[in-house]
C-alpha positions as CSV (number, residue, x, y, z in Angstrom):
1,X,62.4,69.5,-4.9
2,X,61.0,65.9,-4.2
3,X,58.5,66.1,-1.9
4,X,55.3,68.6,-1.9
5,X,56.0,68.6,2.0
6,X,59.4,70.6,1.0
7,X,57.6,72.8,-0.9
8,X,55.0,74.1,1.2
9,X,56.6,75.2,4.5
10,X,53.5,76.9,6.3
11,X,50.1,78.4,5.6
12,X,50.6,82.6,6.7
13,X,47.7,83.4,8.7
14,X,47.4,87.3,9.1
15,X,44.2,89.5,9.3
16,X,45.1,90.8,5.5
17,X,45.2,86.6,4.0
18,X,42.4,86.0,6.1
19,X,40.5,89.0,4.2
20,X,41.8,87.5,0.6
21,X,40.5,84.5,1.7
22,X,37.1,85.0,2.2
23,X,36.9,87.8,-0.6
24,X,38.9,86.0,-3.4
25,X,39.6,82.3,-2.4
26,X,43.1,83.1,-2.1
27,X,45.1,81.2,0.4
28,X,48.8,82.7,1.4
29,X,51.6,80.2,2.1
30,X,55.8,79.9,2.6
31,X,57.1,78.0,0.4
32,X,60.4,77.3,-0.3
33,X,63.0,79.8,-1.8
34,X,63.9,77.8,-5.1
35,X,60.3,76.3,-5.8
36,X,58.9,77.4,-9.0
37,X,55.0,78.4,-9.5
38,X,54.8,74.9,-11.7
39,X,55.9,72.8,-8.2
40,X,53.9,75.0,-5.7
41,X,51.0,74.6,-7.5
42,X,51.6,70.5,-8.0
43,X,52.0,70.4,-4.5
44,X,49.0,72.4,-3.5
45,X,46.8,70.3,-5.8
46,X,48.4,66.8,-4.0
47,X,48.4,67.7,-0.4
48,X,45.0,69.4,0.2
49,X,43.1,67.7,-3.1
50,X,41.9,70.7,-4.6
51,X,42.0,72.8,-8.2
52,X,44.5,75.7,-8.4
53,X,43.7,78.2,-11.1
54,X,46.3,81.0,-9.9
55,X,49.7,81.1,-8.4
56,X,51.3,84.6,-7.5
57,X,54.5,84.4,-5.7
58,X,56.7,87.1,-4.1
59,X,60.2,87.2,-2.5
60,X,60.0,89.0,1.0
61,X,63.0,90.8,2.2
62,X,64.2,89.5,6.0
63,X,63.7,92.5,8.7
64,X,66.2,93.8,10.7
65,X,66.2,93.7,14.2
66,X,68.5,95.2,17.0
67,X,69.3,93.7,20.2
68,X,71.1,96.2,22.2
69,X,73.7,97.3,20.3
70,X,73.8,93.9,18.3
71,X,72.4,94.4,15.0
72,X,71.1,91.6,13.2
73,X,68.6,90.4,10.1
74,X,65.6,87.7,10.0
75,X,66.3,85.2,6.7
76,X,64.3,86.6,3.3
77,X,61.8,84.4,2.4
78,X,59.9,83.6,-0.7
79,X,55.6,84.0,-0.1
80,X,52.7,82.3,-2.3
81,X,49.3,83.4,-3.2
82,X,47.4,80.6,-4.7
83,X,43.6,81.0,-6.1
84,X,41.7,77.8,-5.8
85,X,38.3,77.2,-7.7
86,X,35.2,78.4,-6.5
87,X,33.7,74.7,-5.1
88,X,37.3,74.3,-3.4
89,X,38.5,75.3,-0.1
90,X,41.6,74.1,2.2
91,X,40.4,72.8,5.7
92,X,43.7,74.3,7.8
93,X,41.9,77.4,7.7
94,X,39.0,76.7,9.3
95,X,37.6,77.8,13.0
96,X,40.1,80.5,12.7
């Protein structure tokens, strides 16, 4: 993994991250499946230009989904929670 842009796939906005956010300054993202706390965290601190204290990561199983009588499964993905310092916050978030 080269780029922090490979890394950090999409911020997860849900009513549960926004919650975490405003209660813990804990911002929820998907990241790619073979990044490693070490390179989320590097690429957190370079693309939005703030302090990470935290990184908690989790792999999240694909669900499965029927259509008709076709069965199928979404891709498993790999989730991050990253704590930022108090005086920090990430702008993507805002006006939501």
């Amino acid at each position: 993994m080269k780029d922090a842009r490979d890394i950090i796939i999409a911020p997860i906005i849900s009513e549960n991250s926004m919650e975490q956010m405003e209660e813990a300054n804990t911002y929820s993202f998907k990241v790619a499946k073979k990044a490693n706390k070490i390179e989320i965290r590097n690429a957190i601190e370079k693309i939005f230009n703030v302090k990470v204290i935290n990184v908690n990561t989790m792999n999240v199983r694909g669900k499965k989904r029927r259509l008709g009588f076709h069965e199928g499964k979404k891709p498993d993905w790999k989730k991050a929670m990253v704590k930022l310092a108090a005086e920090d916050e990430i702008e993507i978030y805002e006006g939501l």
